[in-house]
C-alpha positions in Angstrom: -82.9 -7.5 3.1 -85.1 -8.3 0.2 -87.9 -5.9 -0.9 -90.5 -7.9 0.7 -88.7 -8.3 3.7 -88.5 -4.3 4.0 -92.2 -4.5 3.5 -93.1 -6.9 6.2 -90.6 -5.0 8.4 -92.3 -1.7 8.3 -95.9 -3.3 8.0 -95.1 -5.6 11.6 -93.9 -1.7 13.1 -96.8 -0.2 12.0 -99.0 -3.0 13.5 -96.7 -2.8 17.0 -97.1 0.7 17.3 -101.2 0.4 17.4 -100.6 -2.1 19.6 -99.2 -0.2 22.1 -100.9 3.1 21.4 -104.5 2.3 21.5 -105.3 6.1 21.2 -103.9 5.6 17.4 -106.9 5.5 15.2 -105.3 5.8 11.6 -101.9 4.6 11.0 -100.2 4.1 7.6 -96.6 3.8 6.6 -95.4 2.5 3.8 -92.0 1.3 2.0 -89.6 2.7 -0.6 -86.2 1.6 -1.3 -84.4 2.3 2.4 -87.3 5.1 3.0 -90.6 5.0 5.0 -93.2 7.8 4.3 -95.5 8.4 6.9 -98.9 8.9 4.7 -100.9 9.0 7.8 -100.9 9.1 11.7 -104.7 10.2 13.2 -105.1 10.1 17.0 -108.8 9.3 18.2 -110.3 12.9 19.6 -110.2 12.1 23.5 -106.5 11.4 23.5 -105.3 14.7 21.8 -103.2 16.9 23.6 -101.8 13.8 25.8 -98.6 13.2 24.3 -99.3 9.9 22.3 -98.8 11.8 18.8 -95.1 12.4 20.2 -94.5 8.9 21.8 -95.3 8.0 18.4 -93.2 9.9 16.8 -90.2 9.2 19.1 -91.0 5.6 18.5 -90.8 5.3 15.0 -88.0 8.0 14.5 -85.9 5.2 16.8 -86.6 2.7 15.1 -85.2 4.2 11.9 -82.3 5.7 13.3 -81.5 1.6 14.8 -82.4 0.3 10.7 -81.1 3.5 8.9 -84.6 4.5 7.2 -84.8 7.6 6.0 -88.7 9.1 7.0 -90.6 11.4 4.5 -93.9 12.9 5.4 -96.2 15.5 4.2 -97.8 17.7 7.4 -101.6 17.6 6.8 -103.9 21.2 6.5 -106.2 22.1 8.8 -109.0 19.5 9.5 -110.9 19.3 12.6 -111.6 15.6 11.8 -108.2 14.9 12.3 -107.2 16.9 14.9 -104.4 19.3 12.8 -105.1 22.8 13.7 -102.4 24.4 10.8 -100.0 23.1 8.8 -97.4 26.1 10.7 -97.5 24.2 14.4 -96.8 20.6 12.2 -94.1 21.5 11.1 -92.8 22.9 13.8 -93.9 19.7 15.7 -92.0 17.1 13.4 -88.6 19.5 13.8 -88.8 18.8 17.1 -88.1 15.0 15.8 -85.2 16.2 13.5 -87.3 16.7 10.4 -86.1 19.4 7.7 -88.7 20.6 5.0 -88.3 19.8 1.5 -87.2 23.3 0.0 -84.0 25.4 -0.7 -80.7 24.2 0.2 -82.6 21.0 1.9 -84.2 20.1 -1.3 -84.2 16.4 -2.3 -85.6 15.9 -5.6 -85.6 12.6 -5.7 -88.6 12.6 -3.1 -92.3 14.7 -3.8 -93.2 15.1 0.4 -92.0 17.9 2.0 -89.9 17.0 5.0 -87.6 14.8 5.5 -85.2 12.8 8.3 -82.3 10.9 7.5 -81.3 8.5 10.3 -78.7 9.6 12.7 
């Protein structure tokens, strides 16, 4: 696939999963080489703590595991506004999904985020 292509692939998922998740408030993903970074996932307030953050997740982990995209994400701080509590249970969330961090024997220079999934 061409560049653009890739781009328009990724864009149409993003716009499918807040189609099916309503609860998503922010959602942005974006393209590099065979590589999507997840710069931003935000579920609105009343839907916390209901599982949509993982359906999510599982979601778009499939669908790179079926096109072979590598996922790169850095886990936010704590922010109230959008609903992380510490950057510690992050982390330990996205390893539930397969996610390494960025550091030691795992490091990857070529990317700057600090986890990291290759497809399976």
């Amino acid at each position: 696939m061409r560049a653009y292509e890739l781009y328009e692939d990724v864009k149409s998922l993003e716009k499918q999963l807040q189609d099916k998740y309503p609860d998503i408030d922010t959602l942005f993903l974006s393209l590099n080489d065979s590589t999507i970074r997840l710069s931003s996932i935000i579920i609105n307030p009343q839907a916390r703590k209901t599982g949509v953050g993982t359906q999510v997740m599982q979601d778009l982990v499939n669908y790179a595991d079926q096109h072979q995209y590598r996922i790169t994400l850095t886990p936010g701080h704590k922010d109230d506004r959008h609903g992380t509590t510490s950057t510690a249970r992050l982390i330990k969330f996205y390893k539930q999904f397969g996610f390494v961090q960025n550091k030691g024997r795992n490091k990857d220079f070529a990317i700057s985020d600090s986890m990291y999934r290759d497809p399976s």
